[in-house]
Structure formats: C-alpha cells, structure tokens
C-alpha positions as CSV (number, residue, x, y, z in Angstrom):
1,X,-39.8,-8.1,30.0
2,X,-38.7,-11.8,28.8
3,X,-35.3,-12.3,28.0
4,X,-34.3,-13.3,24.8
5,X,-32.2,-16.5,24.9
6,X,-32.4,-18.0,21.7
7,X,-31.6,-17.4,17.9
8,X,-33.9,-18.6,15.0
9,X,-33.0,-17.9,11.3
10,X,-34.6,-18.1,8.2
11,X,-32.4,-20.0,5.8
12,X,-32.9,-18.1,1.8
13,X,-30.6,-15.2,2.0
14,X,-29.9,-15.1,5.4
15,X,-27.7,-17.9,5.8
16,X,-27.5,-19.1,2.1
17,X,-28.2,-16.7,-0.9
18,X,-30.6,-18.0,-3.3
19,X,-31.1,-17.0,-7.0
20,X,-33.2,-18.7,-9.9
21,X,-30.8,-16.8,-12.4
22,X,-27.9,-18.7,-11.6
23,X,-29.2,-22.1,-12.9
24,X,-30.4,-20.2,-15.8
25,X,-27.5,-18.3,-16.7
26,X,-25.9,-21.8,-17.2
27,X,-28.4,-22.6,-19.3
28,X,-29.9,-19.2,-21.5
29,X,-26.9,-17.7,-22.8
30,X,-29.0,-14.7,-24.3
31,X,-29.3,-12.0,-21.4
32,X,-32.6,-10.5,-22.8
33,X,-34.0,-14.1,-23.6
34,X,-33.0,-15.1,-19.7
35,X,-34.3,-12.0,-18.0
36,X,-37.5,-12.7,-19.8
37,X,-37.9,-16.1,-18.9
38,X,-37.0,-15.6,-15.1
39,X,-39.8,-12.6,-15.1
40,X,-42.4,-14.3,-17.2
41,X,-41.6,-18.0,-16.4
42,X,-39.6,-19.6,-14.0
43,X,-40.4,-16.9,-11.6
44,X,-40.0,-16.7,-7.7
45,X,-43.8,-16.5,-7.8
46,X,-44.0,-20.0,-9.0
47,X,-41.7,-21.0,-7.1
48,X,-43.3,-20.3,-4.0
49,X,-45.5,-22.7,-4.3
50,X,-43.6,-25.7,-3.5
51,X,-42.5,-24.0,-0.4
52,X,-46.5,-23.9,0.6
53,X,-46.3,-27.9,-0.4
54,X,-46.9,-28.4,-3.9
55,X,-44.7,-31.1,-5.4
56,X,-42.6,-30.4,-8.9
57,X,-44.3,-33.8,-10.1
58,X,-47.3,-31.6,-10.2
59,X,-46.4,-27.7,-10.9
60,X,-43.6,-28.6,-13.8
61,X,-46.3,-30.2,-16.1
62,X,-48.4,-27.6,-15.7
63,X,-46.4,-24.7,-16.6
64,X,-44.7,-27.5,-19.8
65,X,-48.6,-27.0,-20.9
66,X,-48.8,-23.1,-20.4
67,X,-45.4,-22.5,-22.1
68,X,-44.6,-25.1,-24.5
69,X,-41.9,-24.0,-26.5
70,X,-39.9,-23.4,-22.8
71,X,-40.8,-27.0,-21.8
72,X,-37.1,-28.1,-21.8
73,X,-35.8,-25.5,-19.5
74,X,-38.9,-25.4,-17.3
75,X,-38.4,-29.5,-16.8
76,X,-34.8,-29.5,-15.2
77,X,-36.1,-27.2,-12.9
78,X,-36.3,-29.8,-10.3
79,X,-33.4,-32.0,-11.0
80,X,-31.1,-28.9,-10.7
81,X,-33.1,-26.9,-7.7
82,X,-29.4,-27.5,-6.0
83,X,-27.8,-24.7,-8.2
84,X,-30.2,-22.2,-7.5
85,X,-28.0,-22.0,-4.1
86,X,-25.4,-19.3,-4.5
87,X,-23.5,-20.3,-1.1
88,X,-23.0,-19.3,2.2
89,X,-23.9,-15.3,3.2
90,X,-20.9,-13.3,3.9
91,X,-20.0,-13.7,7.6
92,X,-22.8,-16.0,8.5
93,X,-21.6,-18.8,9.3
94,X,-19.0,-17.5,11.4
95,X,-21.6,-15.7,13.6
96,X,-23.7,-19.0,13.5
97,X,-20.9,-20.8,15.0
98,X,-19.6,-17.8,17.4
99,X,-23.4,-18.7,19.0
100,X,-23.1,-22.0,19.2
101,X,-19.9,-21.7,20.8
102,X,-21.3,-19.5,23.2
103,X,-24.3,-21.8,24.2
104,X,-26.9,-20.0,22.3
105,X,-29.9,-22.4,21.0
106,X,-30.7,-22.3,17.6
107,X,-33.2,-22.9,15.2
108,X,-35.1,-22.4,11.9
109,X,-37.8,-21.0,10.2
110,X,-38.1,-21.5,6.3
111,X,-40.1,-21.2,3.5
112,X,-38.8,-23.9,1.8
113,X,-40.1,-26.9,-0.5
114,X,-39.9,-30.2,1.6
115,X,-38.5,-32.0,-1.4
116,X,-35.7,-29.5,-1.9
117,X,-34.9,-29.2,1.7
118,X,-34.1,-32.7,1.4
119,X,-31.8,-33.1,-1.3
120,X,-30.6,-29.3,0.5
121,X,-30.3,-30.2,3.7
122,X,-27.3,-33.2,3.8
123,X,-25.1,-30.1,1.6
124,X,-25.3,-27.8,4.2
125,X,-23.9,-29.0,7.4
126,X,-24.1,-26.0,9.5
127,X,-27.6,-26.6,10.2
128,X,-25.7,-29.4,12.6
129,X,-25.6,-26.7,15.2
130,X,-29.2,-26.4,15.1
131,X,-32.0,-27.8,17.7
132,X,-34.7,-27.8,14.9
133,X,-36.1,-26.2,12.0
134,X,-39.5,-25.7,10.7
135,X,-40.0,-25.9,7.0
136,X,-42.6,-24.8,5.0
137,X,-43.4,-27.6,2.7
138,X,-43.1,-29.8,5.1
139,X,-45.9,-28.3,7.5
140,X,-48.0,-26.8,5.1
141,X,-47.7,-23.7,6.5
142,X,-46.1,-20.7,5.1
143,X,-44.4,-17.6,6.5
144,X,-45.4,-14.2,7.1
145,X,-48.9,-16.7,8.4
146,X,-49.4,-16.5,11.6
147,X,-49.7,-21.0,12.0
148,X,-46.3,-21.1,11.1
149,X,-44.9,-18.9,13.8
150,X,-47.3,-20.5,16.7
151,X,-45.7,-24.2,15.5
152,X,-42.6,-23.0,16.1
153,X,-42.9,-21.7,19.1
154,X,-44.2,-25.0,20.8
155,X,-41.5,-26.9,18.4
156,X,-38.7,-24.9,19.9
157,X,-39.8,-25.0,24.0
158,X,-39.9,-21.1,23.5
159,X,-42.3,-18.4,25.3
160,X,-43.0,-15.6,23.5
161,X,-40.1,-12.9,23.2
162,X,-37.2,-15.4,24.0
163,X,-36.4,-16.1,20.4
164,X,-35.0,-13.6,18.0
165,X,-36.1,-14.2,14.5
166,X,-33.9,-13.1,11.6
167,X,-35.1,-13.1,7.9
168,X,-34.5,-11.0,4.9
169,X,-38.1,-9.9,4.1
170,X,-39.6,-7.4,6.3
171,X,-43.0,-8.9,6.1
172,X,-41.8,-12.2,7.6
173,X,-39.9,-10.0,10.5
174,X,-43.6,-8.4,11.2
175,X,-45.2,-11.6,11.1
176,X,-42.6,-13.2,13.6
177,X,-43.8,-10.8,15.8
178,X,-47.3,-10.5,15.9
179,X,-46.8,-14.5,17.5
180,X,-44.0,-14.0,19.7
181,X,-40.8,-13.7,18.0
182,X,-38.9,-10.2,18.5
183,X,-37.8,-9.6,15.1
184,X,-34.4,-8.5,13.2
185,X,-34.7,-7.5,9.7
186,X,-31.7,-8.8,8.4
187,X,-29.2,-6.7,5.9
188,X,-25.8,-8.1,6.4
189,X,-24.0,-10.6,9.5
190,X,-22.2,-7.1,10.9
191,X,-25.5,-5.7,11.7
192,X,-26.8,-8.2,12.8
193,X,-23.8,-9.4,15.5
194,X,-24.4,-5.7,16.9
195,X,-27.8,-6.5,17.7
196,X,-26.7,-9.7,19.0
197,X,-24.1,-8.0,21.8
198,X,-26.6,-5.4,22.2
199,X,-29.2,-8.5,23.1
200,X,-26.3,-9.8,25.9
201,X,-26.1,-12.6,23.5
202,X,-22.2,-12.8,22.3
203,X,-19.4,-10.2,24.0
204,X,-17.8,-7.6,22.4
205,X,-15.6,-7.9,20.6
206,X,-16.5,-11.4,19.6
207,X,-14.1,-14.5,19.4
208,X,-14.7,-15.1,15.9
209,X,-14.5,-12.6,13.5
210,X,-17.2,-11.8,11.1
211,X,-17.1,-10.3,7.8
212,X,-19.2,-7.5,7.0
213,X,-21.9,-8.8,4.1
C-alpha cells in the first residue's frame, strides 16, 4: 500500500469560510429581501461559474439584464468578492503550520475564480507554506471532474495514494479519489488532526494546539 506523505487542501471552508451573505448583509438590511436575493440572485450557483473560468466582466452584465431592478447590488459583486471571506477556519491554520513544521508537503486544490484568487491570494499568507496550488479558473478545470485531480497529481510530483485530500463537500472527496487522492471529508480541524496522527503524519499529542472547529 503507498504511503501517504503529503497534505492537499481545498481552500472555501476548509481553510477559509466563505459566505455570499456576508457582503450582502452589509448591504440589504431587510432579512427577507436578502434571503431572497441570495436564493434567487446572487446565488452560489452563479457564482460557480467564475470558478470554471468565466470572467465578472462577462456574467455581471448578464444577470444586470435578467434582474434589472437588482442591477446595483448585483454590480459590486466583483469589486467586493473580498468580503465574501469570513476568515480563517477554527483551528486550521494551526494544524497547517503544525505540518509544515513537521516537514509535511503541502498543496491545493480549489474551485476558485482566477480573478479572485488573485486579489485573494496576497491576503492570505498562509498559503506561503504551500508547494503549489491548483485553481480552478485558472485551469479551466473544475472539481469533483476527474481533469482536475489528474493535473494535480503531475503538478505536485505525487503517485497515486500519497496525497491526502481534504474538502468540505463529499462529492469533491469522492472525486479525489477515483484519480488518486485518499480522501478526508472535512468537518472540523480536531477531526481532521486525528486522522492526521492516525496517517503517521503529526505525533500525538501535537506541538501546536488546535482548536476544535
């Protein structure tokens, strides 16, 4: 059986939570009016296409045209993409940094627009630690499909089953591993440091504590 040696994380809600809402409870002050307007919208579902590659320039006009009389809101979508970040995940960067710290290489996998990533990226300097991280938008390739998993793999120097790969959504975990990547469905930085020592990863009890998310 190979050994795994290496750690690879997706990014939304694993390391950093994510949330449409919170721009827009800055900015619709009626609950009902906002919940509306994140399910009918600005809705994850639209948003996901920038993560496959579709530029704002492009998908922000064309919901202006569908919804008109939202064309205000919809339009600082892009300028304010930043506060849809809610911050760091309980406990995760701790662990992050307990791996480095222990030799651990570690990388990314993200669905993630290439023109948020950017303007993301230099806030976030955690990813310092990392060897390299794939992103969505800019590949043009889009998690759970199987492409994006095989780039990585030859991105990272890995063989199949020596990278752990963490995300939030299940599908994404199953996807991982159809190509190679043993898979942890994440639900909190204390679970996942016990599969971590259990992996031979970090020791028991580690030298960095981590909060329980």
């Amino acid at each position: 059986m190979t050994k795994i040696k290496a750690v690879v994380f997706d990014v939304g809600d694993v390391l950093y939570g994510w949330d449409i809402g919170a721009l827009y409870a800055k900015l619709i002050a009626d609950p009902v009016r906002r919940d509306w307007f994140l399910r009918t919208v600005v809705t994850p579902d639209w948003h996901f296409q920038h993560d496959r590659g579709r530029p704002s320039a492009e998908t922000i006009p064309e919901l202006q045209a569908q919804y008109p009389a939202e064309a205000e809101l919809i339009g600082v979508y892009a300028d304010r993409w930043l506060e849809t970040i809610t911050g760091p995940v309980p406990g995760m960067h701790a662990l992050v940094a307990e791996l480095a710290d222990a030799g651990v290489p570690l990388f990314g996998i993200t669905n993630f627009a290439a023109e948020f990533w950017d303007r993301f990226r230099p806030t976030a300097p955690i990813f310092d630690l990392f060897g390299d991280i794939v992103v969505s938008g800019a590949e043009q390739m889009f998690k759970p499909e199987p492409a994006i998993y095989r780039l990585a793999l030859q991105r990272f120097g890995l063989v199949p089953g020596e990278g752990l790969f963490v995300d939030d959504r299940i599908e994404n975990v199953r996807g991982g591993a159809a190509e190679g990547f043993p898979g942890h469905h994440f639900s909190g930085a204390a679970r996942l440091r016990e599969r971590l020592v259990a992996e031979g990863l970090l020791d028991h009890p580690g030298r960095r504590g981590v909060q329980a998310a």
